[in-house]
C-alpha positions in Angstrom: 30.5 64.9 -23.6 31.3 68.7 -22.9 28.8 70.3 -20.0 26.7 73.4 -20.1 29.4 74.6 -17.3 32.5 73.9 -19.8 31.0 75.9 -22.5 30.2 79.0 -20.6 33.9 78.8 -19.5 34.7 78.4 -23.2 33.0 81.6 -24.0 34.2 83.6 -21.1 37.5 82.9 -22.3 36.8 84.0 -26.4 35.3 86.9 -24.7 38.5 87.9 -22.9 40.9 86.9 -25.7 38.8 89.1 -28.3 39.1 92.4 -25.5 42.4 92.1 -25.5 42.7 91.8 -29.3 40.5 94.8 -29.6 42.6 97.1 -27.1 45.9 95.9 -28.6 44.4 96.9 -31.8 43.2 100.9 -30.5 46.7 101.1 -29.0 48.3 100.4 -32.7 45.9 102.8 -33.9 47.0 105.4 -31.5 50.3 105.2 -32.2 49.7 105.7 -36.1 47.5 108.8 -35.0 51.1 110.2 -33.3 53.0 108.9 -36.0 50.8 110.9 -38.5 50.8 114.0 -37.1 52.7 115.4 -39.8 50.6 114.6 -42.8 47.5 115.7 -41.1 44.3 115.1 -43.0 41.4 116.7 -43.7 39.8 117.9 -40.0 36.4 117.2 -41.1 37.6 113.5 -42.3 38.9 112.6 -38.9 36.1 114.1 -36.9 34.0 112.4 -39.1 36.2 109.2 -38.3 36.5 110.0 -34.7 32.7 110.1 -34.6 32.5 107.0 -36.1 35.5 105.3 -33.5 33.5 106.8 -30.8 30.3 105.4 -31.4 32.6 101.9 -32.2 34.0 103.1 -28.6 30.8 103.4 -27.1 29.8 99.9 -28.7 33.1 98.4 -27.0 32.2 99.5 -24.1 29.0 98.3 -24.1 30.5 95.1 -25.1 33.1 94.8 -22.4 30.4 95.7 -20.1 28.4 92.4 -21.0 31.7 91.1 -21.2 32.6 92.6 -17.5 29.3 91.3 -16.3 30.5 87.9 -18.3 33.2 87.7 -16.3 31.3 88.4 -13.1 29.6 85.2 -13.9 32.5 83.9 -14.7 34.5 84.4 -11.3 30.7 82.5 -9.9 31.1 79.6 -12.7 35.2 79.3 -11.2 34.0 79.9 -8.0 31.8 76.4 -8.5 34.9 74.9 -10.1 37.1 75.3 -7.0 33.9 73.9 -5.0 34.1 70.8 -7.8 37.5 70.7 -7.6 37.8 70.6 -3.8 34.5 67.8 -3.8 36.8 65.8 -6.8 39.8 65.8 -4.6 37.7 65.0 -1.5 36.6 62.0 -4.3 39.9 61.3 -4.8 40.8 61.0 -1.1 37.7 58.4 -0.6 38.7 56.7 -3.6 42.4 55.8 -2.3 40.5 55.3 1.6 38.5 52.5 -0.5 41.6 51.1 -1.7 41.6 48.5 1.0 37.8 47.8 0.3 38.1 47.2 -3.3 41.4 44.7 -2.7 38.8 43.3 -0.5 36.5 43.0 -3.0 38.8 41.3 -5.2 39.9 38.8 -2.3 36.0 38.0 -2.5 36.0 37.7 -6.3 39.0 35.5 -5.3 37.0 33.0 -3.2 33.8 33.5 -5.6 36.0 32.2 -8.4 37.6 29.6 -5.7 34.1 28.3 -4.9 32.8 28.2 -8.3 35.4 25.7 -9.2 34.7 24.0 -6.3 31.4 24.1 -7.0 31.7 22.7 -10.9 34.0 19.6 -9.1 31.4 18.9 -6.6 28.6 19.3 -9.5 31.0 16.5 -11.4 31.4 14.5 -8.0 27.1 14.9 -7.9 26.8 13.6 -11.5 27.1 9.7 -10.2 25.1 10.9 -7.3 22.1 12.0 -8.8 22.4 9.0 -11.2 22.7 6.8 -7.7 19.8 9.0 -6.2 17.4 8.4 -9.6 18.2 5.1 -9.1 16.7 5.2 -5.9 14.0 7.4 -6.4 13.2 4.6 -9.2 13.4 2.4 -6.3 11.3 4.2 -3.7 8.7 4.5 -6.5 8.9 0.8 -7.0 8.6 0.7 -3.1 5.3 2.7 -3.0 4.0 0.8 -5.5 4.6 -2.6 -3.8 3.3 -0.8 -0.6 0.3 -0.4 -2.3 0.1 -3.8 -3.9 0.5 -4.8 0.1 -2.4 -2.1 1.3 -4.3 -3.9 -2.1 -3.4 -7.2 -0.5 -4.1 -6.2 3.6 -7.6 -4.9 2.0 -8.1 -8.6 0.9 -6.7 -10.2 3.4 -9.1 -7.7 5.6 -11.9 -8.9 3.6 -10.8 -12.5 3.5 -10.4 -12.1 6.9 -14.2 -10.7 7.3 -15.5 -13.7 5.2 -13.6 -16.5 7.2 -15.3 -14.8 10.8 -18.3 -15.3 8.5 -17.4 -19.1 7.5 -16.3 -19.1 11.1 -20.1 -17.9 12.9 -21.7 -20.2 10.0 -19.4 -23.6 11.3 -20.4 -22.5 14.7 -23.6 -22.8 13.8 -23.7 -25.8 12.1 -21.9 -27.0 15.5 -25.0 -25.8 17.2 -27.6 -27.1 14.4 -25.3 -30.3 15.1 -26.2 -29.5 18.9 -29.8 -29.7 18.5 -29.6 -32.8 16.3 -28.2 -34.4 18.9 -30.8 -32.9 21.6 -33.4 -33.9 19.4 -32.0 -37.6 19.0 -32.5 -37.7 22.5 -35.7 -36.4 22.3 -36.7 -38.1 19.9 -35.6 -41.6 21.8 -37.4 -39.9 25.0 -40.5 -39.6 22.9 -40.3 -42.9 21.3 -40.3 -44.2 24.9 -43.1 -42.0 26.1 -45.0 -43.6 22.7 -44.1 -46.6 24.1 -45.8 -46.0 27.3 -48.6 -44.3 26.4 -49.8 -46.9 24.0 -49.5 -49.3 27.0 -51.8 -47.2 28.4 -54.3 -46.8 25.7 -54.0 -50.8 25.4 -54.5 -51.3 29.2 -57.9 -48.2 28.8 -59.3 -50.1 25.8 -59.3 -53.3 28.2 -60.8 -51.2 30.6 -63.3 -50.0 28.1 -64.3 -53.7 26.4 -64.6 -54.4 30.4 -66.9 -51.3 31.0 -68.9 -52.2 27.5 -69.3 -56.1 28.9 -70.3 -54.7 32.5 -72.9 -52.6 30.7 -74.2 -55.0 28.6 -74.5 -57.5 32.0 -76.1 -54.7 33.5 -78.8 -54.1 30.8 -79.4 -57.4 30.4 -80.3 -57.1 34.5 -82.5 -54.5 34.0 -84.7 -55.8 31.0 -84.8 -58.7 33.6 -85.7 -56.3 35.9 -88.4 -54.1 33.9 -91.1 -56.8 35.1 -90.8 -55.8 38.2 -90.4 -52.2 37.8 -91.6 -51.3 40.9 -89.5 -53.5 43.0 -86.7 -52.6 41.3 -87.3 -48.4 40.8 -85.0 -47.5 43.5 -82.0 -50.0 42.2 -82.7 -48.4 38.0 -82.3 -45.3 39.1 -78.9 -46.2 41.4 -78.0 -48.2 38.1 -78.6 -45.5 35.5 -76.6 -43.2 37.7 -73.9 -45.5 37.7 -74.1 -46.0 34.4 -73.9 -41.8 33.6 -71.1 -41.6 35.9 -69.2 -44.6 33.9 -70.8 -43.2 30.5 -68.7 -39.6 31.6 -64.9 -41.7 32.5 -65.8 -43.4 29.0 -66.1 -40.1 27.4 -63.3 -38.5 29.3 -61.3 -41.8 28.5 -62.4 -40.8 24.6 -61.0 -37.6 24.8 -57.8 -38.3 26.5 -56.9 -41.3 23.8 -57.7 -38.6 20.9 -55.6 -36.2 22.7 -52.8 -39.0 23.2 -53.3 -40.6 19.6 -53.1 -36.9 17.8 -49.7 -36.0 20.4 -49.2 -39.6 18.8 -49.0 -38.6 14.9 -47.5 -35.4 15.8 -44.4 -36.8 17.2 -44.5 -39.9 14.2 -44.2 -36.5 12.0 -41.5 -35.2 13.9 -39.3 -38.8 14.0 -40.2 -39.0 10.1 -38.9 -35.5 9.6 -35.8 -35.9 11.5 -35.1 -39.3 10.1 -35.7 -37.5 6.6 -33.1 -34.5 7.5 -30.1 -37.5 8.8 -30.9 -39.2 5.0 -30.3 -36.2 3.7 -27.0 -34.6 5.1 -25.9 -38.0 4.5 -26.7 -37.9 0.8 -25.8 -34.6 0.6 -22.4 -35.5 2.3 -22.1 -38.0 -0.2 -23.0 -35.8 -3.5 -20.5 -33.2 -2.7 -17.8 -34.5 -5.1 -20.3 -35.8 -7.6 -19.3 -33.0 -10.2 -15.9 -33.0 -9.5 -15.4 -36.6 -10.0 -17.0 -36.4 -13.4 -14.4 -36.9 -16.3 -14.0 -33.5 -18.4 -13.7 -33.9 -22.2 -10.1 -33.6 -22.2 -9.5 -36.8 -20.4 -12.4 -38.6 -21.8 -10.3 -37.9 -25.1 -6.9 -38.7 -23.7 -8.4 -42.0 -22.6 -9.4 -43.0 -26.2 -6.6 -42.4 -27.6 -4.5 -45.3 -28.9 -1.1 -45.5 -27.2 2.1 -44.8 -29.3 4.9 -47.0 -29.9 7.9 -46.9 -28.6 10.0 -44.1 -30.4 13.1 -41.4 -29.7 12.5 -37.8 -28.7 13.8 -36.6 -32.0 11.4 -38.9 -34.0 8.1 -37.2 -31.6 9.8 -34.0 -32.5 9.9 -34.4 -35.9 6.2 -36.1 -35.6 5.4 -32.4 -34.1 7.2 -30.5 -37.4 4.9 -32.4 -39.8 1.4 -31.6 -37.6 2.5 -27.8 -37.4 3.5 -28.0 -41.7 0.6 -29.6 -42.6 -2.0 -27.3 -40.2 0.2 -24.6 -42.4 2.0 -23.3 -39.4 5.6 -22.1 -38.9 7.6 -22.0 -36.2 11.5 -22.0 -36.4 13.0 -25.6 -35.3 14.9 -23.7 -32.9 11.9 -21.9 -31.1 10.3 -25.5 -31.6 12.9 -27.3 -29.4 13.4 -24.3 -26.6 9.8 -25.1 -25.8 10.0 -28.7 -26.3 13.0 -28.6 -23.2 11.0 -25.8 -21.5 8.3 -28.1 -21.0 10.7 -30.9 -19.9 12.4 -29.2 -17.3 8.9 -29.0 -15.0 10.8 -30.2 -11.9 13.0 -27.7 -11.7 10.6 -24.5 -13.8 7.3 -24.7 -13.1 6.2 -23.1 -16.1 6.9 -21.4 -19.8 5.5 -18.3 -20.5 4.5 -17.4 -24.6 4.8 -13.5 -24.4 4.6 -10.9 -27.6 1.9 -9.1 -29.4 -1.5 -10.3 -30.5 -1.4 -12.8 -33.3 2.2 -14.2 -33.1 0.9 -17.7 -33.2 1.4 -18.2 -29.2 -1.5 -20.0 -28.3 -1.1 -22.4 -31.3 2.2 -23.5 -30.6 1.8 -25.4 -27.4 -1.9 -26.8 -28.6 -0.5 -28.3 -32.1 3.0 -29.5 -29.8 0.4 -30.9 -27.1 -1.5 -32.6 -30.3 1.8 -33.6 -31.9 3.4 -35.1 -29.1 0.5 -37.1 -27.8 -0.5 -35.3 -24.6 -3.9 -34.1 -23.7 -4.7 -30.4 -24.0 -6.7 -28.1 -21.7 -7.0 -24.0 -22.6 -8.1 -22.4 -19.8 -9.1 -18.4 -20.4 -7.9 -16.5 -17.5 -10.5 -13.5 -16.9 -10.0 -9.7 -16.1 -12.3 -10.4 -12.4 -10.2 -13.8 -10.9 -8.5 -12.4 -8.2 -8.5 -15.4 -6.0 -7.4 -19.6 -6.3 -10.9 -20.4 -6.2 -11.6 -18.9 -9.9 -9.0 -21.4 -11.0 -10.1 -24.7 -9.1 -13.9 -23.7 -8.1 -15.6 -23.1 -4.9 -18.0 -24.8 -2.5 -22.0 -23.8 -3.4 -23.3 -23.2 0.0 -26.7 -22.7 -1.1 -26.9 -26.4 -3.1 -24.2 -27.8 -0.8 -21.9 -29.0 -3.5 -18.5 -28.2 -4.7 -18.3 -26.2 -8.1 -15.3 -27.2 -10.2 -13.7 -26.0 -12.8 -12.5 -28.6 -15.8 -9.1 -27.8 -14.7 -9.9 -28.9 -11.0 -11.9 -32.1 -12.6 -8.7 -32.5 -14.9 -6.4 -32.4 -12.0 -8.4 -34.9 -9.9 -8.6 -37.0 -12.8 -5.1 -37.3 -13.2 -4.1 -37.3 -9.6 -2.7 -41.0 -9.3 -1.8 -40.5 -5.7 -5.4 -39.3 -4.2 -7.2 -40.7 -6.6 -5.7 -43.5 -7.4 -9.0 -46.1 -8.1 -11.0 -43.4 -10.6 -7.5 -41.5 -12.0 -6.2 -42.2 -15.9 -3.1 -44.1 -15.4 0.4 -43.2 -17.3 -0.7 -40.4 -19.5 0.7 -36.5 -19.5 -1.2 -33.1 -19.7 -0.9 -29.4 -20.6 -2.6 -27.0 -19.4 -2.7 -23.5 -21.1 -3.3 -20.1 -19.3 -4.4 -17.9 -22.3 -3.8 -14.2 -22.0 -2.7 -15.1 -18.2 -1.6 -11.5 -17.4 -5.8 -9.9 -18.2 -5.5 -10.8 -14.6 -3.0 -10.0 -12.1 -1.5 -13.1 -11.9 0.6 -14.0 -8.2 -3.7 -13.1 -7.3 -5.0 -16.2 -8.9 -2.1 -18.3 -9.1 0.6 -17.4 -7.0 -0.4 -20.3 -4.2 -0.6 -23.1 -6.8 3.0 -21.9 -8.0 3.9 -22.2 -4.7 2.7 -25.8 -4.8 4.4 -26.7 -7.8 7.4 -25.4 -6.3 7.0 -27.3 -3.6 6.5 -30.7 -4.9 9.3 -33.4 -4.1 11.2 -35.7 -6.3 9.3 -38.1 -8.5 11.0 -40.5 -6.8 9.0 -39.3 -3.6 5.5 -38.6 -4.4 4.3 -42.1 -3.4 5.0 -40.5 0.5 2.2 -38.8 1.6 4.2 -36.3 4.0 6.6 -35.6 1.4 4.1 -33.9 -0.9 1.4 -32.2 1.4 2.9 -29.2 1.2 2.2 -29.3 -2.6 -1.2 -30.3 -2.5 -4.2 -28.1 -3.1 -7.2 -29.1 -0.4 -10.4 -28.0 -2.1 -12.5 -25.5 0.6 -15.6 -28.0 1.5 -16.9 -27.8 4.6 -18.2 -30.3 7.2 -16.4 -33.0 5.9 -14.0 -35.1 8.0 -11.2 -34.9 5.1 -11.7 -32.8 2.5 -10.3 -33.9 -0.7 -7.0 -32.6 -1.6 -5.3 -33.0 -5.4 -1.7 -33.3 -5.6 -0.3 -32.3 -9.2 1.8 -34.1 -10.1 4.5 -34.1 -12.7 2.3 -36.0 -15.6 1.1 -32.5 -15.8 2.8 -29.9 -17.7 1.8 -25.9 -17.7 2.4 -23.2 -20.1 0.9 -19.7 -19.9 0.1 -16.8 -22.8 0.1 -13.1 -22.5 -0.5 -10.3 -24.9 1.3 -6.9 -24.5 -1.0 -3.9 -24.6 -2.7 -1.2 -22.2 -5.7 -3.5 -21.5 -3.0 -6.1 -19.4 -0.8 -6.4 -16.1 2.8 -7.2 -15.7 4.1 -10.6 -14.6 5.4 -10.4 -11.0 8.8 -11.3 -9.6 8.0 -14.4 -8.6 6.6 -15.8 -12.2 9.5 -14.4 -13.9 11.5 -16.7 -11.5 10.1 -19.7 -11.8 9.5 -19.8 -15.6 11.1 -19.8 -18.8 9.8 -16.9 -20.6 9.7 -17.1 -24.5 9.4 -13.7 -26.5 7.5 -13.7 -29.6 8.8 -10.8 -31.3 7.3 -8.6 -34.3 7.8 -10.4 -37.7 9.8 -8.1 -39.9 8.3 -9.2 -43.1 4.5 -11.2 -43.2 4.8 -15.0 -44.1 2.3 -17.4 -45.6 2.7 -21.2 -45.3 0.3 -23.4 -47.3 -0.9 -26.8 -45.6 1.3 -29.5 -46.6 1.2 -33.2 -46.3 -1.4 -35.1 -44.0 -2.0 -34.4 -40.4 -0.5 -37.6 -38.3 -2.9 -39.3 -36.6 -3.0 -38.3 -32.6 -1.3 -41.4 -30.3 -0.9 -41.2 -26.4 2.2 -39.9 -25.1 2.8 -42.8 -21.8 4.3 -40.7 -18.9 6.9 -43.4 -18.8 8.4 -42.7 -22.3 8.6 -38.7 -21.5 9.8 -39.5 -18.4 12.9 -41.7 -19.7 13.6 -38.4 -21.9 14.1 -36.4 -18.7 17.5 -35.6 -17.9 19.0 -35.3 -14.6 21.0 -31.9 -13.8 24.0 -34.2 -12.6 24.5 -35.2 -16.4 26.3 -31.8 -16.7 27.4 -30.6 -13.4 30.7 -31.2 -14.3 30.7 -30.1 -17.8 33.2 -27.3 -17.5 31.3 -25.5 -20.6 28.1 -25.5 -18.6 29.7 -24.6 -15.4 31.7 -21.7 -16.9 28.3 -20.2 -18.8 26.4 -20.4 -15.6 29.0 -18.9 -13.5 29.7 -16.4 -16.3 25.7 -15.1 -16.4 26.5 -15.0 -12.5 29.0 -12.2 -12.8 26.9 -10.7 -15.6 24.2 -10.4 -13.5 25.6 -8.7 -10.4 27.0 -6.0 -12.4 23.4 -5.3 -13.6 22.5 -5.3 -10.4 20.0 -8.1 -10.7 21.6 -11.0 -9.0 20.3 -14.6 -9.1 21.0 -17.8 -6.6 21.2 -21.2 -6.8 17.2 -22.2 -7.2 17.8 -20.3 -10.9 21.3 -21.6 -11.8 19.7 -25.5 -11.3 17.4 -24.7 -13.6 19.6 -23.1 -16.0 21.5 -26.6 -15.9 18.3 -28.5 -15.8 17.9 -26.8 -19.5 21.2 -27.3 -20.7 20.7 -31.1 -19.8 17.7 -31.3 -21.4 17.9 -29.9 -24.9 17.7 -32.2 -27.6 20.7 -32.7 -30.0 20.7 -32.3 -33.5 23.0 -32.4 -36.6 24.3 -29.3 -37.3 24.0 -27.6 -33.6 25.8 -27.0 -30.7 23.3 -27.9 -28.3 25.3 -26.6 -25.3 25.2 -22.9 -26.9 22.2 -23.0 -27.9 20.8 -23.8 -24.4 23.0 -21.0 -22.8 21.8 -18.9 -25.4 18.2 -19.7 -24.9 18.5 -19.5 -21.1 20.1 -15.2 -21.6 16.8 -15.2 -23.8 14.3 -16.7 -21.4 15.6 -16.2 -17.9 18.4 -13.2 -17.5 16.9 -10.7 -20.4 13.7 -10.2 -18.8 15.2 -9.9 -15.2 16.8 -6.7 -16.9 13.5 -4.6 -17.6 13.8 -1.0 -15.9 18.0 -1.1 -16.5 19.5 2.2 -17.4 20.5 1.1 -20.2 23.4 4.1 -20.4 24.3 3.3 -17.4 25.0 -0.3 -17.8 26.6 0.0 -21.1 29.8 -1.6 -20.0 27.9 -4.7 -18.9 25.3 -4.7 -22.1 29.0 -4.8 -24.0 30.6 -7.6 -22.2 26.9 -9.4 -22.6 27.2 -9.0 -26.3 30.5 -10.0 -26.6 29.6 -13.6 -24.7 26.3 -13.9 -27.0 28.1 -13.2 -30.3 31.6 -14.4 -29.7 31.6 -16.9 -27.4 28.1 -18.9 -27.7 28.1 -18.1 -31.6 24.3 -16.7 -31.6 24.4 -13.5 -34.2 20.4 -13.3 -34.1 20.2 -12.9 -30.4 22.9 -10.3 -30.5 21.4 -8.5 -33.0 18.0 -8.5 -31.2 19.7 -7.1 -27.9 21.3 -3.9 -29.8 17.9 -3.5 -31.0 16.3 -3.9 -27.7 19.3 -1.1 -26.5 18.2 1.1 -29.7 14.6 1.5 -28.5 15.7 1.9 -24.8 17.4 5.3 -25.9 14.4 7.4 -25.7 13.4 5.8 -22.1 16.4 5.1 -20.8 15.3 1.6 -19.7 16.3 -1.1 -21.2 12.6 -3.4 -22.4 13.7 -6.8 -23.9 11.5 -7.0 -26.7 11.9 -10.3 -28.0 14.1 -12.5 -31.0 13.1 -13.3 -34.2 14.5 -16.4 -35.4 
């Protein structure tokens, strides 16, 4: 872009250029004039030219003295040019000084670059990293929520704590009541002696008094004798009737004293009576504690009357079970059908099967028409939103009435408790009990000790020995009583559990998804409708002998190299989820295998591995990135579908992966069969 400065100098320099064209020019003319001296012209013509070159003259020279004054400006304008000249060297001297500064500046652009691709390695080194440090964040999130389960669980234990001082100040108290029952025993033995003294007493005044009466009557009759001879006699009346005022007075003093005596008398009878009438009734009351809880519930009034079934296989009660559910018009797959047939068997070693999935997947029905079906009694118990403690599952003690309040499950359980019970308890006969919609409540709240008791019951073969199970029984909270009644449950009994999935429910803990075999009802992809068919088989007993000859030891496939290898394979898979398992979970897993029924058609040692992924390892795996874990989600498929042959199950886990996408955690959300 050319400067105000550049164009001046531009026009200084047209200036010159066209002064010296015009004085180049006059000379030429000049020299014609000389030349053309010899044709002169006219005088008058060249005057008349000369005038008119002179005022051109005159114009010149007023035009080269702008143009002189041009130049003036000019020499300033070159003037400033040296001076810009002289600063742009001066520039060009700093410029090659900053030489050393500028290769310095590229050394730092250097490093810059340097660090940046030190920077992008780190940032890949970090990528693992911040996965690792999610990870733990998930972790530490976990953590504060588990601290604040335990805060939720000091505050109850606080609270607990506050009610137990309260128990604690009320049993000292009934010490002291004791105490004074005592004290007034004694009193009341003290008294009964004092009684026995005082009416002594009152026997020895009244022979005083029929003494005094027959002395007075002697003593009238002497003075009627002694009227006649009133005058002789004066002085002796009057001695007489003072005596007999003065013995009149101790007679009505004596009066006084016995009424005093006989009221003191019916006051302390009162006492005696009331006392006698408080012993009668702490002992009745001590008595009628248990009255409700040793009343038979419906359920085993039922199971009583039924008639008890002949002898028959496993497969033929199975199949007894298929026709109920057909001709009720339910379906279940035969394959769901046996899973909790053998999840039910396996009570030593699980204490429990879970029925999870949405609302209306027919999870409640299945394990009351099995129940039905397989001749076993039946109780649904409806787990609240407000339990929060054992007591809302077995009862509590009444303290106002004075009587333990039981639940039917606690009457059921005492009912069936051949061990504690063994005069009043049904003999030889099974149970289920149901926990519907189990998780409205948080569950290891309510029933996290009795789990703990089922887990630790011993052997069937060692229940008879009274040390071996009291860890595993349940002594109900009644107070003032020498030995409080405690129910051992036993392995005729046989629990199951329900829980919906919404916003209205909690989470199973840890601990249940240990210790039970978890079966997920899935969505049904398409809606089905099953008409009743055939007749509903009459109901027989189920003895606990027959279901107990069905059990199946672990040892029957410990060395089944098949079994082994699964179990040791869902080992390995484990650990590289990062959810490992010990050896409390890999007996059961056996326990399962041993126990699943055998059918034409079926590989029952497959099947049982495969149900065992379904119902013990694939819930274990809720919160997995699943992105991150996709090498051991791969190798998991590749056991399901190519080694233990189940295409459904596979299919239902790449599903279950699908859906985890937009998470990023993998949520096992059930098979359909």
């Amino acid at each position: 872009m050319i400067t105000d400065n550049t164009l001046l100098v531009f026009v200084i320099i047209a200036a010159m250029a066209l002064l010296a064209i015009i004085q180049i020019t006059l000379a030429v003319r000049q020299d014609r004039l000389l030349s053309a001296a010899g044709p002169i012209e006219e005088i008058a013509v060249y005057e008349k030219r000369l005038e008119e070159k002179q005022r051109l003259m005159d114009d010149l020279e007023v035009e080269v003295k702008k143009r002189r004054e041009a130049m003036a400006h000019v020499a300033d304008v070159e003037a400033e040019v040296d001076g810009l000249r002289r600063q742009k060297e001066e520039l060009l001297t700093e410029w090659h000084s900053l030489e050393d500064k500028r290769n310095e500046v590229r050394a730092v652009r250097g490093e810059i670059e340097e660090a940046v691709i030190e920077r992008q390695s780190i940032e890949a080194e970090l990528a693992p990293l911040r996965a690792e440090y999610l990870a733990v964040k998930e972790r530490l999130e976990k953590a504060e929520e588990l601290e604040g389960r335990v805060d939720s669980l000091t505050a109850r234990y606080e609270e607990m704590s506050g009610k137990i001082a309260e128990k604690r100040d009320e049993l000292q108290r009934l010490e002291e009541a004791e105490l004074r029952m005592e004290k007034l025993e004694t009193r009341e033995r003290e008294l009964e002696t004092e009684c026995s003294r005082v009416q002594g007493r009152l026997e020895a005044q009244n022979e005083e008094l029929e003494e005094f009466a027959a002395r007075i009557a002697k003593e009238r009759e002497v003075l009627a004798e002694a009227q006649s001879k009133h005058s002789q006699a004066q002085a002796e009346a009057a001695s007489v009737a003072l005596e007999l005022r003065r013995q009149q007075g101790e007679i009505d003093a004596l009066g006084e004293t016995r009424g005093k005596l006989e009221a003191r008398l019916a006051y302390l009878k009162g006492e005696i009576a009331k006392a006698e009438g408080r012993a009668s009734d702490e002992e009745d009351n001590a008595t009628d504690k248990l009255r409700e809880l040793r009343e038979t519930p419906p359920v085993i009034r039922q199971l009583s009357e039924w008639k008890l079934a002949d002898w028959e296989e496993e497969k033929t009660a199975l199949l007894r079970v298929g026709q109920r559910l057909e001709a009720k018009g339910l379906y279940y797959p035969s394959r769901t059908l046996r899973a909790f047939h053998t999840a039910m068997k396996v009570n030593e070693t699980t204490q429990m099967a879970v029925l999870a999935g949405i609302s209306g997947t027919g999870k409640s029905q299945l394990p009351r028409q099995y129940s039905a079906g397989i001749g076993i009694g039946f109780l649904q118990v409806p787990v609240q939103p407000r339990w929060d403690s054992p007591q809302d599952l077995m009862g509590f003690y009444n303290y106002i009435e004075g009587k333990f309040r039981p639940t039917d499950m606690a009457r059921a359980l005492w009912a069936l408790d051949e061990e504690n019970n063994e005069e009043e308890a049904i003999q030889d006969r099974m149970m289920m009990i149901l926990l519907d919609e189990m998780n409205l409540a948080r569950v290891e709240y309510y029933f996290s000790d009795f789990l703990s008791r089922l887990e630790s019951r011993p052997g069937p073969e060692h229940v008879s020995n009274k040390n071996e199970r009291k860890d595993a029984e349940i002594e109900l909270e009644i107070p003032n009583m020498l030995q409080p009644p405690r129910i051992f449950p036993g392995y005729n009994l046989l629990f199951a559990g329900t829980m919906n999935e919404d916003e209205s429910t909690q989470s199973l803990s840890d601990k249940v998804v240990d210790r039970a075999n978890i079966l997920r009802f899935a969505a049904p992809k398409t809606i089905r409708t099953v008409q009743p068919n055939g007749k509903v088989p009459e109901i027989r007993a189920l003895s606990r002998q027959r279901w107990q000859n069905w059990v199946r030891p672990v040892s029957s496939v410990s060395e089944d190299q098949r079994v082994t290898g699964g179990v040791d394979r869902m080992v390995g898979l484990m650990k590289q989820f990062k959810r490992p398992f010990g050896h409390r979970l890999g007996r059961a897993i056996m326990a399962y295998v041993a126990n699943y029924p055998k059918f034409a058609g079926s590989d029952p040692i497959n099947e049982a591995l495969a149900d065992q992924i379904e119902m013990r390892l694939l819930p274990k795996l809720r919160g997995v990135d699943a992105e991150a874990a996709d090498a051991p989600f791969r190798e998991l498929l590749n056991y399901v579908e190519q080694e233990l042959g189940d295409a459904k199950l596979g299919e239902a886990i790449r599903a279950s992966m699908a859906a985890s996408e937009e998470t990023g955690q993998f949520v096992w959300s059930g098979v359909t069969r």
